[in-house]
TILUMTI-288892 format. One line per 4 residues: number of its first residue (from 0); for each residue x, y, z of C-alpha. Coordinates in steps of 0.1 Angstrom, whole numbers, plus 2048, in hexadecimal, padded with zeros to 3 digits. Layout:
N
NUM) X:Y:Z  ...
// end
This chain:
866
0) 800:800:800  80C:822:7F9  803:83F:80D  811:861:802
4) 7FE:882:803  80B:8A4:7F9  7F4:8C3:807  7F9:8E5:7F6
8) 7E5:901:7F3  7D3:905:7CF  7B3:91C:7C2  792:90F:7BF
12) 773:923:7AD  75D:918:7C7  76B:8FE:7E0  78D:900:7EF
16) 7A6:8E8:7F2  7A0:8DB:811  778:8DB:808  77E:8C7:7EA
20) 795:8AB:7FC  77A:8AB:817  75E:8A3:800  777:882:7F5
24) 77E:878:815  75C:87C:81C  755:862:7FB  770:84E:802
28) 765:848:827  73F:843:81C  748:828:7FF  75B:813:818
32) 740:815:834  728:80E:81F  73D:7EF:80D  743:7E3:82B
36) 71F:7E0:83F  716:7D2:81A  72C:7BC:80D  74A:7B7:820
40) 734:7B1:843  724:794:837  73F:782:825  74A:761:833
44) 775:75A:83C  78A:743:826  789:719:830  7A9:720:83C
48) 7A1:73F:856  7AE:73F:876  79C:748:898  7B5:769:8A0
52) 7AB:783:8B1  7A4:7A3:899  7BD:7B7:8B1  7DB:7A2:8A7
56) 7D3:7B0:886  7CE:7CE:890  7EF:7CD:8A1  802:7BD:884
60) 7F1:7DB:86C  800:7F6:886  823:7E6:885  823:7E6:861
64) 81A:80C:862  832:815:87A  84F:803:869  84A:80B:846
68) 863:80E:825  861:830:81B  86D:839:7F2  875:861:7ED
72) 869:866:7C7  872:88D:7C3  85D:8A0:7D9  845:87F:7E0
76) 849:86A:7FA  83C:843:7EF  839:828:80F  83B:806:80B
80) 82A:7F7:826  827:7CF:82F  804:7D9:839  7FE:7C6:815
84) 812:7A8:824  7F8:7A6:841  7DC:7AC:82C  7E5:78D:815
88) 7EA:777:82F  7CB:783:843  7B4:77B:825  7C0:756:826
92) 7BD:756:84F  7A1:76D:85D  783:77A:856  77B:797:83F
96) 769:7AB:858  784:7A7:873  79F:7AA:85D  792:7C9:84A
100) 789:7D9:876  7AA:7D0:87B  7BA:7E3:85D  7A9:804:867
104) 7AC:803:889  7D2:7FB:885  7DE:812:86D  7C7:82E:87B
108) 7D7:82A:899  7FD:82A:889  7F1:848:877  7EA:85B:897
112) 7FE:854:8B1  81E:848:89F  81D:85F:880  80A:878:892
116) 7F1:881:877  7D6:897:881  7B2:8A5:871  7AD:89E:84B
120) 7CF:88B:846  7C5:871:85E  7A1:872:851  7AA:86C:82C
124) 7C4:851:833  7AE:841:84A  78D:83F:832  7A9:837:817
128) 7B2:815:82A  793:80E:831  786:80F:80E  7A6:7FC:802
132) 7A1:7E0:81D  77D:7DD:813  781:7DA:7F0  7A0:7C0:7F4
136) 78A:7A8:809  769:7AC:7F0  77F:7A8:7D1  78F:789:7E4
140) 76D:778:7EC  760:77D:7C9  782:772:7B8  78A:750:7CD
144) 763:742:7CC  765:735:7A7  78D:72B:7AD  79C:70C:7BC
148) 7AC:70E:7E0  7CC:70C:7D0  7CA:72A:7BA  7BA:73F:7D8
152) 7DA:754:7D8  7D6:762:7B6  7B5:76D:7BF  7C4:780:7E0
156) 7E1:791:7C9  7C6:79E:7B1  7B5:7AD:7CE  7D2:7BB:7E0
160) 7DD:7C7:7BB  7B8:7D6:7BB  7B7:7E5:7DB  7DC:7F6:7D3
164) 7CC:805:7B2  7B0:811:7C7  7C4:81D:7DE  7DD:835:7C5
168) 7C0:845:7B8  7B2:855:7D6  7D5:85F:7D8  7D7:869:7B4
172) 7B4:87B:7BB  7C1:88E:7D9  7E0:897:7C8  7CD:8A4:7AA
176) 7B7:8B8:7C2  7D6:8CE:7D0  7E9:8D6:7B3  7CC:8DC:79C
180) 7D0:8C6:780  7D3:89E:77A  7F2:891:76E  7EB:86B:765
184) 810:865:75B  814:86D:780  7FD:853:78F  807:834:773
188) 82A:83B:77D  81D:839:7A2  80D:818:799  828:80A:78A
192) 83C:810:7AC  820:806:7C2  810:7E9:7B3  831:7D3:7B0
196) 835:7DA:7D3  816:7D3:7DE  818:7AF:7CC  834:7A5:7DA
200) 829:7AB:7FF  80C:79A:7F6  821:77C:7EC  834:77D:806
204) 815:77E:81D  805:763:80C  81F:74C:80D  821:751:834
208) 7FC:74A:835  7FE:727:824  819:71F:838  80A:728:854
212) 7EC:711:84A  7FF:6EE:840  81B:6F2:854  81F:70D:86E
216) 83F:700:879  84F:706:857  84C:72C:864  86D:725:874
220) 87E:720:853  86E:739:841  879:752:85D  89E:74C:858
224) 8A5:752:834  88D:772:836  8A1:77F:855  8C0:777:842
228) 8B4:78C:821  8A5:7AC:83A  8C6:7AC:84D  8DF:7A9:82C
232) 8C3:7C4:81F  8CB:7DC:837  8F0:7D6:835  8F0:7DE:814
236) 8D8:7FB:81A  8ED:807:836  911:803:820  8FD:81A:805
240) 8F1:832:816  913:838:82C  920:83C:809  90D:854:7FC
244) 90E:867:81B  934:86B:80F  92A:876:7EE  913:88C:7F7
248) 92B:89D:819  945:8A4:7FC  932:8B1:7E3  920:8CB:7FA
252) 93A:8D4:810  950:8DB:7F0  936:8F6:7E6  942:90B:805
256) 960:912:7EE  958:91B:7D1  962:93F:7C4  93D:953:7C5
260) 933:955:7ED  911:95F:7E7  90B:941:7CE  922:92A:7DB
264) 908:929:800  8E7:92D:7EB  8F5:908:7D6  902:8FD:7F9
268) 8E2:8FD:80D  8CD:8F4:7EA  8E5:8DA:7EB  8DE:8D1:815
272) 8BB:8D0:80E  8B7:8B7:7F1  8D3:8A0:800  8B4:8A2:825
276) 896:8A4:80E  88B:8BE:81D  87A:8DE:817  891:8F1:82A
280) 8BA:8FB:830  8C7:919:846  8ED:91E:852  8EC:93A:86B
284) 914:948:86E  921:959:88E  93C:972:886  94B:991:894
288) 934:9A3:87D  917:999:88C  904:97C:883  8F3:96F:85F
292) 8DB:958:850  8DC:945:830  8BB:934:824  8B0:919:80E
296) 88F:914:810  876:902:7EF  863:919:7DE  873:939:7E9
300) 890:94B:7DE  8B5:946:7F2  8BC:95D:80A  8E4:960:813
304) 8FA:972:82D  8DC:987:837  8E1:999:85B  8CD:985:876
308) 8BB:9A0:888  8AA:987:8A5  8C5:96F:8AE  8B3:965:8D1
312) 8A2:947:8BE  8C3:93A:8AB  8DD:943:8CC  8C2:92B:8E1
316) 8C5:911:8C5  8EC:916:8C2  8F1:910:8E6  8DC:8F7:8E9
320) 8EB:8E7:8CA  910:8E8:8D3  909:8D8:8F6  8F9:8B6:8E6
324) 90D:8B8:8C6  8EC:8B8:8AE  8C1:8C1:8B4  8A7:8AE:8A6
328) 87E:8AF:8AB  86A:898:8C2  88A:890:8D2  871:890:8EE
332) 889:8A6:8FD  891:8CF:90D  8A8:8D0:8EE  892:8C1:8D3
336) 874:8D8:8DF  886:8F6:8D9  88E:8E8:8B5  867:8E1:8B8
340) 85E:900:8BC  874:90E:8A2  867:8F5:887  841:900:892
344) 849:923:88D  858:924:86C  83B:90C:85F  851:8E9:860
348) 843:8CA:869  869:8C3:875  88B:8CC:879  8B1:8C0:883
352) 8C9:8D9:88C  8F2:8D1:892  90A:8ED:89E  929:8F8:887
356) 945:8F0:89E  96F:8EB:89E  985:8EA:8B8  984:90D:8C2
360) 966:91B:8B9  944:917:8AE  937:927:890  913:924:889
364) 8F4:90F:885  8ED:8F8:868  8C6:8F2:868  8B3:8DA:850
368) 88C:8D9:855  86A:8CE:844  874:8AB:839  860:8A8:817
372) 847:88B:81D  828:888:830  833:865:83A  85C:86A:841
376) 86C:880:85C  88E:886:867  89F:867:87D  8C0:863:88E
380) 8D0:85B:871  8C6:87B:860  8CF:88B:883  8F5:879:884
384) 8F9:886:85D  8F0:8A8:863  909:8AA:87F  924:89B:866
388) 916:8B7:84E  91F:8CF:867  93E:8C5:874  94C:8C2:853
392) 93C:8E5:848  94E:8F8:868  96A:8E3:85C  96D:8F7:837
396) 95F:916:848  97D:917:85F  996:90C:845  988:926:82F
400) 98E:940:84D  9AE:92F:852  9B3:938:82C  9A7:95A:828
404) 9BE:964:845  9DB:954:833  9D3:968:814  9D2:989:827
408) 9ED:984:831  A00:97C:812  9ED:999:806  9F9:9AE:81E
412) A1B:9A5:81C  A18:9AA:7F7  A0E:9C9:7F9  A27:9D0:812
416) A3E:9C2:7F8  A35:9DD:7DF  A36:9F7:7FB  A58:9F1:802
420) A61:9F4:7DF  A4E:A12:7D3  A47:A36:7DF  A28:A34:7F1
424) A23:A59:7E9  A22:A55:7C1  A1E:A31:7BF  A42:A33:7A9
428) A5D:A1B:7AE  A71:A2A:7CB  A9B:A2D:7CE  AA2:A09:7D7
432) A87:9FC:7B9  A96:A17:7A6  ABC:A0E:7A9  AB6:9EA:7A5
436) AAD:9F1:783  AC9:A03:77D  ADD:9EB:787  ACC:9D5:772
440) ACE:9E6:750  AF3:9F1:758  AF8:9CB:757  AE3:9BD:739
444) AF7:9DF:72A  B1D:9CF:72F  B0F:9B3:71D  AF8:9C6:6FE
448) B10:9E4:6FD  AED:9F5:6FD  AF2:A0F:71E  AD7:A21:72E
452) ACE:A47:736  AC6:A52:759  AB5:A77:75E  AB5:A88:77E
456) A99:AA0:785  A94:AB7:7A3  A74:ACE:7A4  A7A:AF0:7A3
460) A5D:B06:7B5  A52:AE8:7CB  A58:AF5:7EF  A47:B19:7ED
464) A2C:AFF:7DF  A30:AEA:7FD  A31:B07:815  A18:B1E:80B
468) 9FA:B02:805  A03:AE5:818  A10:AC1:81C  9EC:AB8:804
472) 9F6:ACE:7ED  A17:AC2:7E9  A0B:AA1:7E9  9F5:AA8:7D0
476) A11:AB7:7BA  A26:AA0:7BD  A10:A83:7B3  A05:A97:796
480) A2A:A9B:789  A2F:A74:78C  A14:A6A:779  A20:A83:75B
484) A43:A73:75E  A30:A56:759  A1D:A5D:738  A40:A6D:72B
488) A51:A4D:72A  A53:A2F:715  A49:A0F:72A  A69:A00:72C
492) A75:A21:73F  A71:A26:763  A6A:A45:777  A73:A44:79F
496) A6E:A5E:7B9  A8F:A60:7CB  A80:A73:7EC  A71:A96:7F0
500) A6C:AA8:7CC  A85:A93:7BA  A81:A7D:79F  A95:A66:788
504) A8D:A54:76B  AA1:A35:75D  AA1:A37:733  AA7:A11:725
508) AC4:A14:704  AC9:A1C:6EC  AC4:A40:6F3  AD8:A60:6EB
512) ADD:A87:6EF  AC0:A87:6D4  AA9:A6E:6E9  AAD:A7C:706
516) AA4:A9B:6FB  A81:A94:6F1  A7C:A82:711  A81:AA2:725
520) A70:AB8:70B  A50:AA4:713  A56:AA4:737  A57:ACC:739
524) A3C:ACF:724  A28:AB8:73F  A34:ACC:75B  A2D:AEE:74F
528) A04:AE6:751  9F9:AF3:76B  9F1:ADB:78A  9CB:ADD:799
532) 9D8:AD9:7BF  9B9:AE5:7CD  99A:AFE:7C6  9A4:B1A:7B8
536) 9C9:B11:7BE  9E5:B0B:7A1  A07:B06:79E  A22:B01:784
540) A47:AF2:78E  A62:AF0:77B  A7D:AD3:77B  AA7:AD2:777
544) AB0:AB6:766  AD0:AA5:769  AD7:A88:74C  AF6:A6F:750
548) AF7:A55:731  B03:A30:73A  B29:A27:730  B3F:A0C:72F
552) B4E:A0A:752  B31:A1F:764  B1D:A0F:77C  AF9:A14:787
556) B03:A27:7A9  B1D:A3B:792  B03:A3F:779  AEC:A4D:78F
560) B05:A66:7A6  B0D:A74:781  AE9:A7F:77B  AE8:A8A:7A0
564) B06:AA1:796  AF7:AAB:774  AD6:AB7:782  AE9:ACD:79C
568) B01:ADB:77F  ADA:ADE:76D  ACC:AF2:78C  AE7:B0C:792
572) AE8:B15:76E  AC0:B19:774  AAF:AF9:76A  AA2:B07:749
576) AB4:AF0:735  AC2:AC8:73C  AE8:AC0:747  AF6:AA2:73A
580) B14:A98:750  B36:A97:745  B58:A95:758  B5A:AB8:75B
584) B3D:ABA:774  B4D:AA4:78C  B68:AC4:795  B52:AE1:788
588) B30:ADA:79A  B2B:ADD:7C1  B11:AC4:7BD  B10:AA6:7DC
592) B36:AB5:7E8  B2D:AD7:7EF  B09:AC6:7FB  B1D:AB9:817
596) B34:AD0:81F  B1E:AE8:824  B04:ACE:837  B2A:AC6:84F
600) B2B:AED:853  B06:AED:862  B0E:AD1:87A  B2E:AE6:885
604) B18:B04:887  B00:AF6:89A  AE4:AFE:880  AD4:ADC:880
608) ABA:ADE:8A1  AA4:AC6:8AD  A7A:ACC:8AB  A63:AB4:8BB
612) A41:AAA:8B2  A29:A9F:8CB  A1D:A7B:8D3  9F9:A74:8DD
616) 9EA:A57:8F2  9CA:A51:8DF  9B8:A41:8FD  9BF:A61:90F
620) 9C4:A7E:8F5  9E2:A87:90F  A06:A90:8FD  A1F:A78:90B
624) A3C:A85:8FC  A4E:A8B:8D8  A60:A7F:8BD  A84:A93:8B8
628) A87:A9B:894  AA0:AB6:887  AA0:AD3:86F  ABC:AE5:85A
632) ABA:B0C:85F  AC6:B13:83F  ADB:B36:83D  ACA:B3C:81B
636) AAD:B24:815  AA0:B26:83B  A95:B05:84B  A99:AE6:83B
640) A86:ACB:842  A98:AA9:843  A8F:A9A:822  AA2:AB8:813
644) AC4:AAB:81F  ABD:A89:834  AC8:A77:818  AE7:A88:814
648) AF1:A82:832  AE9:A5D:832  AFE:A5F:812  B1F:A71:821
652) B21:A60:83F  B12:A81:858  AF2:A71:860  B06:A60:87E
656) B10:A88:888  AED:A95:888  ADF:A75:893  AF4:A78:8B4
660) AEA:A9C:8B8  AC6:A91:8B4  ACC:A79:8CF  ADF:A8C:8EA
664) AC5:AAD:8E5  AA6:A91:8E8  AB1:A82:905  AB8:AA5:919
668) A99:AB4:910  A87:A91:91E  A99:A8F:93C  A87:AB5:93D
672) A66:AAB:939  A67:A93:951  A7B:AA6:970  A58:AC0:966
676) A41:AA7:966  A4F:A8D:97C  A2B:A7D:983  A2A:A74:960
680) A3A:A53:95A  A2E:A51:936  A45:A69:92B  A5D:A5F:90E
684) A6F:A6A:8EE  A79:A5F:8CD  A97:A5E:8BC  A9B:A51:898
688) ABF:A3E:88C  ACB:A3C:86B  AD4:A1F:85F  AFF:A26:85F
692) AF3:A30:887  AE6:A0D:887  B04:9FD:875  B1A:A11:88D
696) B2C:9FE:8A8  B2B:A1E:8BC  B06:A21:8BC  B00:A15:8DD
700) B19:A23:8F3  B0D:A43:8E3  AEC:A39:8F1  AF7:A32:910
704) B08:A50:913  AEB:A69:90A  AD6:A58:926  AF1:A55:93D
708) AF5:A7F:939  AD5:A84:937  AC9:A73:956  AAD:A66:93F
712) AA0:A47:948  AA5:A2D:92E  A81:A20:92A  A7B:A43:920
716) A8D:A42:901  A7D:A33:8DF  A97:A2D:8C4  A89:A2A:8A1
720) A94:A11:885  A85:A12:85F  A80:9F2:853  A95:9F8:836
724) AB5:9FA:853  AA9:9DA:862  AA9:9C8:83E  ACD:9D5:832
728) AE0:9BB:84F  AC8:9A9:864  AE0:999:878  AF6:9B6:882
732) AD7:9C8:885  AC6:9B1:89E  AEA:9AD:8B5  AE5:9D4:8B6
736) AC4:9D7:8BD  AC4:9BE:8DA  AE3:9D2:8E6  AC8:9F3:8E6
740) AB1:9DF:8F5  ACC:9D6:911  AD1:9FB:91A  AA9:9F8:924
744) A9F:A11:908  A81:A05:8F0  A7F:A03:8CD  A69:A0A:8AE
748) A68:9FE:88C  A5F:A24:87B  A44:A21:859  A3E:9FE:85C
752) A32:9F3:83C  A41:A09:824  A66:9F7:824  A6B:9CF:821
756) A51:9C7:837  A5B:9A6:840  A44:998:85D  A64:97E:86E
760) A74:999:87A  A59:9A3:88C  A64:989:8A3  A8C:98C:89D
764) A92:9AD:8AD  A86:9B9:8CD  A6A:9D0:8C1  A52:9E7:8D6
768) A45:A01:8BB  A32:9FA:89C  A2F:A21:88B  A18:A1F:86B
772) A24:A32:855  A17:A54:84B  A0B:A4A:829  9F3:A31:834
776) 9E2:A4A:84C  9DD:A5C:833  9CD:A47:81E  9B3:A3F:83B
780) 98F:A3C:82F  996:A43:80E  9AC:A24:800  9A0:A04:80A
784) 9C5:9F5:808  9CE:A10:81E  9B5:A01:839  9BD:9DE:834
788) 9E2:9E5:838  9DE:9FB:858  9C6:9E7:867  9DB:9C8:862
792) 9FA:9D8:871  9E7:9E7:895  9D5:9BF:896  9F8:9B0:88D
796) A0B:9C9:8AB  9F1:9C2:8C2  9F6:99C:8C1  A1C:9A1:8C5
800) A18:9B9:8E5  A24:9D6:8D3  A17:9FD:8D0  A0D:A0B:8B5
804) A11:A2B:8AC  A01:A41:88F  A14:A5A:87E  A08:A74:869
808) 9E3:A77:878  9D8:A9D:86A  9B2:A9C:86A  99C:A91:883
812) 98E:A72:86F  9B0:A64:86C  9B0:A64:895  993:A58:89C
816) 997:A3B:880  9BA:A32:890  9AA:A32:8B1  993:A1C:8A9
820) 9AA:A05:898  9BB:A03:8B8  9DA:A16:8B4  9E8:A23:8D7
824) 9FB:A48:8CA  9FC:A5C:8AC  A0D:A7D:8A3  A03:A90:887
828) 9FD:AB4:87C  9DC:AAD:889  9E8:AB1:8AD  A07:AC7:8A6
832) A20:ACF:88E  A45:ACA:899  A4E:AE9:8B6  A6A:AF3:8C4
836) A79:ADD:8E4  A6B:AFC:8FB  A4B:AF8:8F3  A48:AD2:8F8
840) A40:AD5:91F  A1F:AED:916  A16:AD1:8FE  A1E:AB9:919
844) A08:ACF:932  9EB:AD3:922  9F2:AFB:919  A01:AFD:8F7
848) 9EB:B09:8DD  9F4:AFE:8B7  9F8:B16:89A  9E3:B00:886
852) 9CB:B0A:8A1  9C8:AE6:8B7  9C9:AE6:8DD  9CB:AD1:8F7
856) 9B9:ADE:917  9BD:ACF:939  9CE:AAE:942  9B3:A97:92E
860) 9C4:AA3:90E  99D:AAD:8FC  9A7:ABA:8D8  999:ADB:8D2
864) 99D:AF6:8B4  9A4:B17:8BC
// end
């Protein structure tokens, strides 16, 4: 017998529905009363009848509907019941009016409390059985009368073949009712699944019967070959299923990775709810976002990643489900009533639920509910699968977070890469990029005989520029006069910003006087339009250009000095035409010699000074001290600012000069501060070192000697490193460092990100200070990268127990974003511009006003414009 009955809503032009299969159950009900007081009633049991009680019957009709073989055909749910077996054998051995009291009251009693079928469902089925059971016995009296005894059983096959036929078509007619329309090739293909069936549990039946008859003790040996077949049968079931639970666990957790998130979920839970037959999939997610819902449910469209407004429903399911592993429905139960009353009030008849969990965390729900099929429902099985679903799904979900953080970080170290490698200002290769190339070319040259041109520009007009609008401005300028040095050049060419406004640009051979010439035609052509550097604000600059041509014997440092030397030759004779260098220049032009003579002179002098600009405790707003930079006061020029002749003194050998009059003046004015403010144990300075400070063995015993004279306290002191200096000789670089560190002084790495970047020696050296570099700040809000990157480097300091400390910080968005990030001090223009060392203890009190107009006022540190 088949039972299988799918209710939907449909239109009717006068009855509904429900009316309509009302009005059949109401026929279907009548016919079998009325076929039974008529017929059935009065017909006498087969010669061989036994004298059973009807309730045995009735109970063997309940087991059968209780322990049925349920078939999923798409969304239709076929059972195979032995209630066909019984009913075969009980023609041969009872009465047709007990046996047809005992059907009813047997399988209406399986349908109710077993199956739990309420109202019209039970009603139909019920009237359905009884009909069936009816017309079986009346086709069987009629049938065996004419026929011997021995062909009795074909009789009882054509009525159990009857009764099935009967049987499909009040399904077929309920069917028809709720979608509308009849579809016979639905209800032949449903007989020629059914009625095969049907005869064969008949057969079986019938041959139990006329056992049972001549020789009941032959049961015994019927028994054992049938046990043998059901317990091989489920083997075999078991083995297949097992298997194409594997089949199914890999293809659906594989969907997790495929490239599209949005459709890789939607086919995921698609995926979850055909492999449950059911009519519903959900995966709720718990991030550090919040918490989201994916859907899958028939008939409506996918829902995916959508925010989870109420989570008290799914956080009581969650807990519930990570403490016993997995939830199912009529557990009977505290757990599988909450499930319960989550399945009642999203309209499912039931439900299974199974936490997402890994070692170390849990990350969501999977759900499945509405198993499709009046007749099936969700059993341990379905409940031990799910929770291998799930298990496996927080598996790829945490090897895909395991993944995405691996490819941040490569992608942060790439970009890092590229930072370290280009001017994060212009996006132009920078010097090292720049003089690798060089070196490059001059090699492939001693081979091809084909020798490069290098041009040396420095921008004429750009500090008035840079003084009279801004750092933006500036910025803005000199961004503009890369990318037209860009779109002047052939792509085989590279243009390099060497630091502040100058430039150089690497022309690949062969190239001559000629060549050259209409390079730097096209370049002043670009650079006298006018530059847009803000509303209503323009500006022109000029450029001298200093050329040196590549020669046999010249290598790419030479190469490159020789334009240096060019360009200076270029700007004393005014910059309005190009210099090519010859041998002459070397004796005739002051160039890099004069440079640092006169930069030796300044030191004698004493015209190098030290500013300092403040540092701010973001979780305080309080100032808690200063970084020492210094300042050239130019006789003629005024004050330089350190880009303008840093490098030159790297290059001469006087940074380690100026670097230990940096240091000495630093550590004076600190021990200052903190004799003024001696309740202030925050207090500290820094101090940048060069990287020949760094390589000098001298380094710290000139430390120790600044503190010593100073009477600052070590702790006080903050020494900062470039990345770049680190990277040149790791090793000798580390032995100093931990010798620093010995003194009891701490260290920084200064604009980490923008050299080499490399996260291992993170844990080499003995680190305190991450500073992020200035042009990432800047950058804030406006560049994603620039968010990703700075994010990345406060998260990365914070796990290693180091400060962070933003540099560069000049409007109040850039503050408040770094705050929130979680950096601990900033300094920027924002707060103050570099002052003189006298006016460090106002800052430090509270009582300094800015030029730019900031102010701190009391101890708290509240920022305030004037």
């Amino acid at each position: 017998m088949t039972n299988g009955v799918s209710w939907v809503r449909s239109g009717a032009n006068r009855l509904t529905v429900p009316q309509r299969i009302i009005l059949l159950t109401l026929v279907l009900a009548g016919t079998a009363v009325a076929l039974f007081v008529i017929v059935v009633r009065g017909l006498p049991g087969a010669p061989t009848a036994m004298t059973l009680p009807w309730v045995l019957w009735a109970a063997a009709f309940a087991v059968s509907e209780i322990f049925p073989v349920h078939v999923q055909v798409n969304r239709d749910a076929h059972t195979f019941s032995v209630s066909d077996l019984f009913m075969a054998a009980g023609m041969v051995l009872a009465t047709p009016g007990d046996l047809v009291t005992a059907q009813v009251v047997g399988v209406a009693a399986a349908l109710a409390l077993h199956r739990r079928q309420r109202g019209l469902k039970l009603a139909f089925n019920t009237a359905l059985f009884a009909l069936t059971a009816s017309v079986a016995v009346t086709l069987f009296s009629a049938l065996s009368a004419p026929l011997p005894a021995t062909w009795s059983w074909l009789a009882a096959l054509v009525a159990v073949v009857g009764a099935t036929l009967v049987g499909n078509a009040g399904i077929f007619a309920v069917m028809s009712i709720s979608e509308g329309r009849a579809d016979t090739q639905a209800f032949v293909a449903m007989c020629a699944l059914t009625v095969p069936a049907a005869v064969a549990a008949a057969a079986v039946g019938l041959l139990v019967a006329r056992t049972a008859v001549h020789d009941a003790a032959a049961l015994a040996l019927l028994a054992l070959p049938t046990i043998g077949i059901v317990v091989a049968y489920r083997a075999y079931t078991g083995a297949r299923e097992q298997q194409d639970n594997l089949r199914l666990l890999h293809e659906v957790t594989s969907l997790l990775h495929a490239g599209d998130t949005q459709a890789a979920l939607g086919d995921f839970l698609d995926s979850v709810r055909s492999a449950f037959r059911a009519e519903m999939a959900e995966l709720v997610l718990v991030g550090t976002d919040g918490t989201t819902v994916s859907r899958s449910r028939e008939g409506a469209g996918s829902v995916v990643m959508a925010p989870l407004e109420d989570t008290e429903e799914h956080d009581r399911l969650l807990r519930l489900a990570t403490a016993s592993g997995a939830l199912i429905t009529r557990s009977g139960n505290g757990h599988g009533a909450a499930l319960e009353s989550y399945a009642a009030g999203h309209g499912l008849k039931d439900a299974v639920a199974a936490a997402l969990r890994t070692e170390d965390r849990v990350h969501g729900l999977l759900l499945v509910g509405g198993r499709i099929g009046d007749v099936t429902t969700f059993t341990s099985r379905d409940l031990a699968l799910l929770d291998t679903f799930a298990r496996h799904v927080a598996t790829s979900l945490e090897r895909g977070r395991l993944e995405e953080n691996l490819r941040q970080v490569t992608d942060l170290k790439e970009q890092l890469r590229h930072q370290a490698l280009h001017d994060p200002l212009t996006g132009l290769p920078n010097r090292t990029l720049f003089l690798d190339r060089v070196r490059h070319a001059v090699a492939g040259a001693a081979r091809t005989q084909v020798f490069p041109a290098v041009l040396y520009l420095d921008l004429d007009g750009f500090k008035p520029v840079n003084d009279t609008y801004g750092h933006e401005a500036g910025d803005v300028l000199l961004r503009t006069v890369a990318d037209r040095l860009r779109g002047c050049l052939r792509p085989s060419d590279t243009a390099a910003r060497m630091g502040g406004d100058e430039f150089v640009i690497l022309l690949g051979g062969p190239i001559d006087r000629l060549g050259i010439a209409r390079v730097v035609d096209r370049i002043r052509t670009q650079l006298d339009v006018p530059v847009l550097l803000g509303e209503d604000v323009v500006a022109t600059v000029g450029a001298s250009i200093g050329v040196a041509l590549g020669d046999e014997g010249v290598d790419a440092d030479t190469l490159v000095r020789h334009a240096d030397v060019a360009m200076y030759a270029a700007k004393r004779s005014g910059g309005h035409d190009f210099v090519v260098h010859d041998a002459t220049l070397d004796s005739s032009t002051p160039s890099r010699t004069d440079a640092s003579a006169e930069l030796a002179q300044a030191i004698r002098n004493g015209d190098l000074r030290t500013v300092y600009q403040p540092l701010i405790d973001l979780r305080t707003g309080v100032a808690i001290g200063a970084e020492a930079l210094v300042r050239w006061e130019h006789p003629v020029d005024g004050l330089r600012s350190p880009d303008q002749f840093i490098t030159l003194a790297e290059d001469t050998g006087l940074i380690t000069q100026i670097g230990a009059l940096v240091l000495d003046a630093a550590c004076t004015e600190a021990a200052g501060w903190v004799r003024r403010f001696p309740e202030r144990e925050d207090l500290l300075v820094t101090v940048n070192l060069s990287a020949r400070q760094v390589a000098d063995d001298a380094i710290v015993d000139q430390v120790r000697t600044a503190l010593t004279t100073s009477g600052l306290e070590p702790s006080r002191l903050v020494l900062e490193i470039t990345e770049t200096v680190l990277m040149q000789d790791r090793q000798a670089a580390a032995a100093t460092l931990w010798r620093l560190k010995g003194l009891g002084v701490r260290i920084a790495i200064d604009d980490f990100g923008t050299g080499y970047s490399s996260l291992a020696y993170l844990r080499r050296f003995p680190l305190d200070m991450l500073k992020v570099a200035r042009e990432f700040v800047d950058g804030l809000g406006r560049d994603a990268h620039d968010d990703v990157i700075t994010r990345a480097i406060v998260e990365l300091a914070r796990t290693l127990g180091l400060l962070t400390v933003a540099e560069g910080i000049e409007t109040l968005q850039q503050s408040e974003t770094v705050a929130a990030l979680g950096c601990d001090i900033a300094q920027g223009f924002l707060f103050s511009e570099p002052v003189e060392a006298d006016a460090v203890g106002a800052v430090l009190a509270g009582t300094w006003t800015s030029p730019l107009g900031a102010r701190w006022t009391g101890s708290a540190g509240e920022l305030t414009t004037a």
